[in-house]
NUDOVO-68470 format. One record per residue: residue number from 0; chain; x, y, z of N, C-alpha, C, O in turn. Coordinates in nm, 2 decimals. Layout:
BEGIN
REC, NUM, A, X, Y, Z, X, Y, Z, X, Y, Z, X, Y, Z
...
This chain:
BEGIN
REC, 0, A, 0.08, -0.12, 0.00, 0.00, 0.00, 0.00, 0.09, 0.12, 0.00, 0.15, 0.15, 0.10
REC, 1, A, 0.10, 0.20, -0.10, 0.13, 0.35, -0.09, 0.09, 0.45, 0.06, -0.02, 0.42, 0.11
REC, 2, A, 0.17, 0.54, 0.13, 0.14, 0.62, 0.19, 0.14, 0.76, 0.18, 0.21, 0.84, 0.24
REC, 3, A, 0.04, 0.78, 0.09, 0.01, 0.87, 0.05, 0.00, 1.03, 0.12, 0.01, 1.14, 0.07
REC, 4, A, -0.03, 0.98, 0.26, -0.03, 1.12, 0.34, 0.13, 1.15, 0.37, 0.16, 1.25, 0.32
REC, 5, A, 0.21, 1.10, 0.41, 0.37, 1.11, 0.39, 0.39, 1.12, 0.30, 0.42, 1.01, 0.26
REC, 6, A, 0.39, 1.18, 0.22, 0.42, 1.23, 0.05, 0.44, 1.35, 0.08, 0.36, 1.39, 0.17
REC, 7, A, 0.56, 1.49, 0.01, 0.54, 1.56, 0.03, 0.49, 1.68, -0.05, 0.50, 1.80, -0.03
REC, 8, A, 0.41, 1.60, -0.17, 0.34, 1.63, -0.30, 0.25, 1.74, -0.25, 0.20, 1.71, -0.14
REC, 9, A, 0.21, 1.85, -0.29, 0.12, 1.96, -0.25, -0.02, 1.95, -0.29, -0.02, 1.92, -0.41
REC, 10, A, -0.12, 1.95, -0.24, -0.29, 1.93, -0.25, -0.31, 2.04, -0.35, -0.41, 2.02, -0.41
REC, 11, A, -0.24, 2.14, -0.40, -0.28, 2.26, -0.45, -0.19, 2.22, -0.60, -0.10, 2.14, -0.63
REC, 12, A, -0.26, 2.33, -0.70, -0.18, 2.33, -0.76, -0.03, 2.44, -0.80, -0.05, 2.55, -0.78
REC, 13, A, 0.09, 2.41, -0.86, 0.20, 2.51, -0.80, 0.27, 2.49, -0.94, 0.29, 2.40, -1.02
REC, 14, A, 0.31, 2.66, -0.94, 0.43, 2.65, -1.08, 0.55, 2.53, -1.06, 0.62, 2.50, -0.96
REC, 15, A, 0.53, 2.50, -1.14, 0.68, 2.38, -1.16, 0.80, 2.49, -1.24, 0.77, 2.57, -1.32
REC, 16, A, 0.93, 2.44, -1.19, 1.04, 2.49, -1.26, 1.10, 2.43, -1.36, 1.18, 2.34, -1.34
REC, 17, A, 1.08, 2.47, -1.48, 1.09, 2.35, -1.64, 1.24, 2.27, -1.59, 1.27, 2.15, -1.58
REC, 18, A, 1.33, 2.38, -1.58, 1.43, 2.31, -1.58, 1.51, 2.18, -1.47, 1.60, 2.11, -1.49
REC, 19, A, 1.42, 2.19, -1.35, 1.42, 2.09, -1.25, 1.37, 1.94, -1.34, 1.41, 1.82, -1.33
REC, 20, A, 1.28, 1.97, -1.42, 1.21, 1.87, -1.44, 1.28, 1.83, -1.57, 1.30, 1.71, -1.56
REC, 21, A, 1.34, 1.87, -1.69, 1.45, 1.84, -1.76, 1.57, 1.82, -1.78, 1.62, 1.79, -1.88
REC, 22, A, 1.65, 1.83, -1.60, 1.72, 1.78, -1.56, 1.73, 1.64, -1.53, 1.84, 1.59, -1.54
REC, 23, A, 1.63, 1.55, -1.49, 1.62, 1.42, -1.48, 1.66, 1.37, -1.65, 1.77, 1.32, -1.68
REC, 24, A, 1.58, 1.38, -1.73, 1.63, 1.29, -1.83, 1.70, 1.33, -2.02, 1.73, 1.28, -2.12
REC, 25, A, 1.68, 1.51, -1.91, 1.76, 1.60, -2.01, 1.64, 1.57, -2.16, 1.69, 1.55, -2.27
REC, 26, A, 1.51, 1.58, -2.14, 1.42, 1.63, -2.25, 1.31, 1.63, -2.18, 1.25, 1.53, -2.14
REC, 27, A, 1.24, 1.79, -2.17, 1.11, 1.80, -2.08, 1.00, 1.70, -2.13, 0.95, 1.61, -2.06
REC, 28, A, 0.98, 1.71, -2.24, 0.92, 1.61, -2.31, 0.88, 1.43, -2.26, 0.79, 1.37, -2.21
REC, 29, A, 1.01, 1.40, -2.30, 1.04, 1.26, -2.22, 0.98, 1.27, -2.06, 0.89, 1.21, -2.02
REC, 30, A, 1.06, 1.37, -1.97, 0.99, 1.43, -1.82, 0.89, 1.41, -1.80, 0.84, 1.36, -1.70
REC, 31, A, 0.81, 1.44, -1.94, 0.66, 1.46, -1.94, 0.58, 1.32, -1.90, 0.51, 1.28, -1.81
REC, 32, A, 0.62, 1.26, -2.03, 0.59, 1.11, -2.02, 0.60, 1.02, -1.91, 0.52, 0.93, -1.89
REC, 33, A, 0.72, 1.06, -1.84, 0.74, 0.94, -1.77, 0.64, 0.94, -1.67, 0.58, 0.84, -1.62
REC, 34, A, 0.62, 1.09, -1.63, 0.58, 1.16, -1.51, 0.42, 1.06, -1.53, 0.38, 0.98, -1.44
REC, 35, A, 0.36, 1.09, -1.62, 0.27, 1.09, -1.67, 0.19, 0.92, -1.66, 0.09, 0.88, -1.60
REC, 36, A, 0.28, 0.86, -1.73, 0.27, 0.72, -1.66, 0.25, 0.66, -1.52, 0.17, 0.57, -1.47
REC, 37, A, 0.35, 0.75, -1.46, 0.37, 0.68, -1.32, 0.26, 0.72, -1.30, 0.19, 0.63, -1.25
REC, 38, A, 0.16, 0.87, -1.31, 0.09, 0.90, -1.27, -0.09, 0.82, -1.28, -0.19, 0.82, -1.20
REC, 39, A, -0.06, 0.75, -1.42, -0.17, 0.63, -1.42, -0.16, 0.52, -1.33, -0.25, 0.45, -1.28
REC, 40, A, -0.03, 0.50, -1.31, -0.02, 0.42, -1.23, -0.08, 0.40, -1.09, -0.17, 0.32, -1.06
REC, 41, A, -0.01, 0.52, -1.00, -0.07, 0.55, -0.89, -0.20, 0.55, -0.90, -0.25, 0.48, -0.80
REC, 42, A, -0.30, 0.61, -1.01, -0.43, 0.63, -1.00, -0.50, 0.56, -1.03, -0.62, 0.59, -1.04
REC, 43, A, -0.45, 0.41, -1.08, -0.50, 0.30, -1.04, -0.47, 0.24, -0.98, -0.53, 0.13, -0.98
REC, 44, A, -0.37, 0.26, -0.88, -0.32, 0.20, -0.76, -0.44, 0.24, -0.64, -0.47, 0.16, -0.55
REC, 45, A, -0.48, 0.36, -0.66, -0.56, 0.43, -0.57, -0.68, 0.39, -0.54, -0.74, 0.39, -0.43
REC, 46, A, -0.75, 0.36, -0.70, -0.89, 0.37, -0.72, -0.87, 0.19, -0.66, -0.94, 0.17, -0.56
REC, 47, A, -0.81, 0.10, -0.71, -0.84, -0.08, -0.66, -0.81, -0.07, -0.50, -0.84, -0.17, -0.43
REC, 48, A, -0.77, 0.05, -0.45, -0.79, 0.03, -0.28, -0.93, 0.09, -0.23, -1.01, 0.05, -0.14
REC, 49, A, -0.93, 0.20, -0.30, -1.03, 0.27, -0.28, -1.17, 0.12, -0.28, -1.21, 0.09, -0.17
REC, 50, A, -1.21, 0.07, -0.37, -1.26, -0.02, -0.43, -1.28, -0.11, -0.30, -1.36, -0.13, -0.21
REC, 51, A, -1.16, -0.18, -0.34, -1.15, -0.30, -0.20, -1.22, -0.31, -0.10, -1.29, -0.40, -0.06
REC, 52, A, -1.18, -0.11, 0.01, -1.25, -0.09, 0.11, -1.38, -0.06, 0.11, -1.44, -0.04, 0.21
REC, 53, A, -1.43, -0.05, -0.02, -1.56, 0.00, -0.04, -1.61, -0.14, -0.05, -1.73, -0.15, -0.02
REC, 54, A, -1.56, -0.21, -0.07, -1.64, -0.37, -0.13, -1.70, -0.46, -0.03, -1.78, -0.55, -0.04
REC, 55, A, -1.62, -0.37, 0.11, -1.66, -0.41, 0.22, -1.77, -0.39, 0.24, -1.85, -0.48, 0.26
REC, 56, A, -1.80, -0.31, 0.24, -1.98, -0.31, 0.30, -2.10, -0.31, 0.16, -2.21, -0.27, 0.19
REC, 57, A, -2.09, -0.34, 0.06, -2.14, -0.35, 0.00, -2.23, -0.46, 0.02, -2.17, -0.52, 0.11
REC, 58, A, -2.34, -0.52, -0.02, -2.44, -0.57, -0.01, -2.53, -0.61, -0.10, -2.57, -0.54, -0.20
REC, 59, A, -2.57, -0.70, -0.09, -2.68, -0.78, -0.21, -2.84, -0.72, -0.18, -2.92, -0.74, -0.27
REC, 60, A, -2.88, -0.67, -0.07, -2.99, -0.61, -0.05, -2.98, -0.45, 0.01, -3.07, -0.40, 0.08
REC, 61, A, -2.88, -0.40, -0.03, -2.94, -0.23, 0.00, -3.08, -0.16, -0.01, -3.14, -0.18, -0.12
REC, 62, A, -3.14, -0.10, 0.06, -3.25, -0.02, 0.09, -3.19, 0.15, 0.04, -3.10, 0.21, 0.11
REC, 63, A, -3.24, 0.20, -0.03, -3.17, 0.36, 0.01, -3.17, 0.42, 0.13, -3.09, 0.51, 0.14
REC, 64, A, -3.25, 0.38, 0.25, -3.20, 0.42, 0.36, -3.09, 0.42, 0.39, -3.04, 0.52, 0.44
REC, 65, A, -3.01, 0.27, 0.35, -2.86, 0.21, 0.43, -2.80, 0.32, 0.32, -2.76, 0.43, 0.37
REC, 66, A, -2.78, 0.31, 0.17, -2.68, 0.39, 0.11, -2.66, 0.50, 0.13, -2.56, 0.55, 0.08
REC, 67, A, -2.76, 0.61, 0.21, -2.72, 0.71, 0.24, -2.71, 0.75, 0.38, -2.70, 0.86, 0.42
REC, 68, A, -2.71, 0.60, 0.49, -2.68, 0.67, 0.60, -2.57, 0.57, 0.62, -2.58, 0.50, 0.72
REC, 69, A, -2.49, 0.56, 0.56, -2.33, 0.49, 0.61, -2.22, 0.53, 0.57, -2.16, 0.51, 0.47
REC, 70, A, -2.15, 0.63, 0.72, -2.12, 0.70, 0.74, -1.93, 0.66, 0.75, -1.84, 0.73, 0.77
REC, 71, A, -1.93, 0.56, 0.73, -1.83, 0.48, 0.71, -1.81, 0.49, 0.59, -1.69, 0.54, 0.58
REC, 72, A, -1.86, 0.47, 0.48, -1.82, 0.45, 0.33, -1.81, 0.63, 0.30, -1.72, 0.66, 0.23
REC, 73, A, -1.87, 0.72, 0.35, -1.86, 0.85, 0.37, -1.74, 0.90, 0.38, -1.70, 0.98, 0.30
REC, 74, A, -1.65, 0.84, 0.49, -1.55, 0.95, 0.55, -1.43, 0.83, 0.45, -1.31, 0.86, 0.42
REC, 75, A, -1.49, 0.70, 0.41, -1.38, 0.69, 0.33, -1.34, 0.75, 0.18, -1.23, 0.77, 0.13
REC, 76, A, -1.44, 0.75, 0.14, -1.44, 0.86, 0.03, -1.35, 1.02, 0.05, -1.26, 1.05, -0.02
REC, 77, A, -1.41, 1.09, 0.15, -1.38, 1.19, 0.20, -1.21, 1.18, 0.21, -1.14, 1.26, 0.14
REC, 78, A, -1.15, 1.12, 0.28, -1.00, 1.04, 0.30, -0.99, 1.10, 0.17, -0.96, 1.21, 0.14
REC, 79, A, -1.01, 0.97, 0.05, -0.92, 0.94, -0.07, -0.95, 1.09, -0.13, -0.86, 1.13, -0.20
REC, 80, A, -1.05, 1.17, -0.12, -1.07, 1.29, -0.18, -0.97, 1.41, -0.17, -0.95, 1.48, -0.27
REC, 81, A, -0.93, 1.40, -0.03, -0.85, 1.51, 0.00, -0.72, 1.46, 0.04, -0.66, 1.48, 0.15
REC, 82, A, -0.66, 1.37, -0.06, -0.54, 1.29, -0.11, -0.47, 1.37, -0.19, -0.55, 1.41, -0.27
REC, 83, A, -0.37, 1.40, -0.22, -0.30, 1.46, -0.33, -0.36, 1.40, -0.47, -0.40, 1.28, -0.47
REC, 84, A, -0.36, 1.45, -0.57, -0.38, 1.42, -0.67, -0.27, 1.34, -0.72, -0.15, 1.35, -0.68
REC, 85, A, -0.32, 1.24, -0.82, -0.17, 1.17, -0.85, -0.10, 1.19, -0.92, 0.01, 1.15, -0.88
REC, 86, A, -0.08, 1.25, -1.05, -0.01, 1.39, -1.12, 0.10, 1.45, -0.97, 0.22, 1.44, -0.97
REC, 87, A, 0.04, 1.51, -0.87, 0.13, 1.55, -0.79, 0.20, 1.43, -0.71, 0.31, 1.45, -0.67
REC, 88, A, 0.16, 1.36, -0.71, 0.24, 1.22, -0.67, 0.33, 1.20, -0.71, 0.44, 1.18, -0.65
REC, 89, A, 0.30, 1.20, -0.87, 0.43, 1.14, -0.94, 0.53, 1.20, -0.97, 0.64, 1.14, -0.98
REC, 90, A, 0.49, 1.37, -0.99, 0.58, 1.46, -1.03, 0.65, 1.44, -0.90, 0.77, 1.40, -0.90
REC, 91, A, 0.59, 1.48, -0.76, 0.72, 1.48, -0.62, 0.81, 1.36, -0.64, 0.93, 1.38, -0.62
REC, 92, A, 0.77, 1.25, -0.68, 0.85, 1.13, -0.70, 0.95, 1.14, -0.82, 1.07, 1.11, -0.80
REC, 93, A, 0.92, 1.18, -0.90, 1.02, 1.21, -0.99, 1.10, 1.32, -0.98, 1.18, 1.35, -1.06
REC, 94, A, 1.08, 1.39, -0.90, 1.22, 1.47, -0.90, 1.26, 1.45, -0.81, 1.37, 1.52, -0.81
REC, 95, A, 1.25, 1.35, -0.64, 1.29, 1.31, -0.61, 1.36, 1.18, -0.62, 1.38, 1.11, -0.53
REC, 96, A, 1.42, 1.15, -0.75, 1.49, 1.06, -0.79, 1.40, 0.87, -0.70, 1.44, 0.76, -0.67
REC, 97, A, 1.30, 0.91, -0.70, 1.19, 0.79, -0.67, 1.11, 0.70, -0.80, 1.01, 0.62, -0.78
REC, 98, A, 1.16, 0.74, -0.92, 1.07, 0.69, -1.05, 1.23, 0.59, -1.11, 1.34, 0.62, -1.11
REC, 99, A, 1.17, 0.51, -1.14, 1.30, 0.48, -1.23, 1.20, 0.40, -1.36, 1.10, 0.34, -1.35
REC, 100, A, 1.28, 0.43, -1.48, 1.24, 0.42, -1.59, 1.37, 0.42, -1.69, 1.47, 0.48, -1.65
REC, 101, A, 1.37, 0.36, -1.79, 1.43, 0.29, -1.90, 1.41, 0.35, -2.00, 1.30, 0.39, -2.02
REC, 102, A, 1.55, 0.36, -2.09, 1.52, 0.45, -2.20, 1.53, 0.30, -2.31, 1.65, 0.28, -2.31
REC, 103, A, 1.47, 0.21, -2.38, 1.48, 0.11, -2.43, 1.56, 0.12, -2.57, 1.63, 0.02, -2.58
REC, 104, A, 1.55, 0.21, -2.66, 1.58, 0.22, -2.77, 1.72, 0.25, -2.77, 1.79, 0.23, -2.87
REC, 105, A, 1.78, 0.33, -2.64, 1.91, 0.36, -2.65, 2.02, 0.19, -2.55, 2.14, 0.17, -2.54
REC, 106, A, 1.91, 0.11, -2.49, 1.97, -0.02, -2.45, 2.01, -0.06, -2.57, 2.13, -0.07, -2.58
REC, 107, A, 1.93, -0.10, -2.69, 1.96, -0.18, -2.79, 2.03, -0.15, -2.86, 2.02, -0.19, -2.97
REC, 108, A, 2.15, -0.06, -2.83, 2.19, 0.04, -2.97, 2.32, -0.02, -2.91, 2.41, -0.08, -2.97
REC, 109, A, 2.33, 0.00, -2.73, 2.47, -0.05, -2.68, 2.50, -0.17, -2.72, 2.61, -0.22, -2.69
């Protein structure tokens, strides 16, 4: 499981410095991508937990009473909501030298 509150990724959104981020693989572009990936990643890393704990109380006979007074599935939602976005995830990770990724086309050439 990811710990996503120990991240030091910002809730907000914040100018990035191009050149911090083209420093890693020396083409913002490429930066972009990788960032970008990892970021699918996480955000299905997120949503199959999210999921999981929700699967828990799920039920074969709900009443609309129960789906709107369980207050539990509530504050878990609320949690993953006010989570860093995963775009900011990935980018803190990647400039903290936390992503590693393969340039493939330049393995094959060595």
């Amino acid at each position: 499981m990811i710990n996503y509150k120990e991240s030091k990724a910002p809730d907000t959104t914040i100018t990035r410095n191009l050149s911090e981020i083209d420093n890693v693989t020396g083409n913002i572009y490429e930066s972009i991508v990788v960032v970008s990936k990892r970021a699918n990643q996480i955000s299905l890393k997120m949503k199959e937990e999210l999921n999981s704990k929700l699967a828990e109380f799920a039920t074969s006979s709900d009443n609309l009473d129960e789906v709107f007074e369980n207050r539990e599935q509530i504050e878990i939602s609320k949690f993953y909501e006010s989570l860093p976005k995963p775009n900011s995830l990935a980018m803190e990770e990647f400039l903290s030298d936390g992503t590693y990724f393969r340039q493939p086309d330049s393995e094959s050439e060595g």
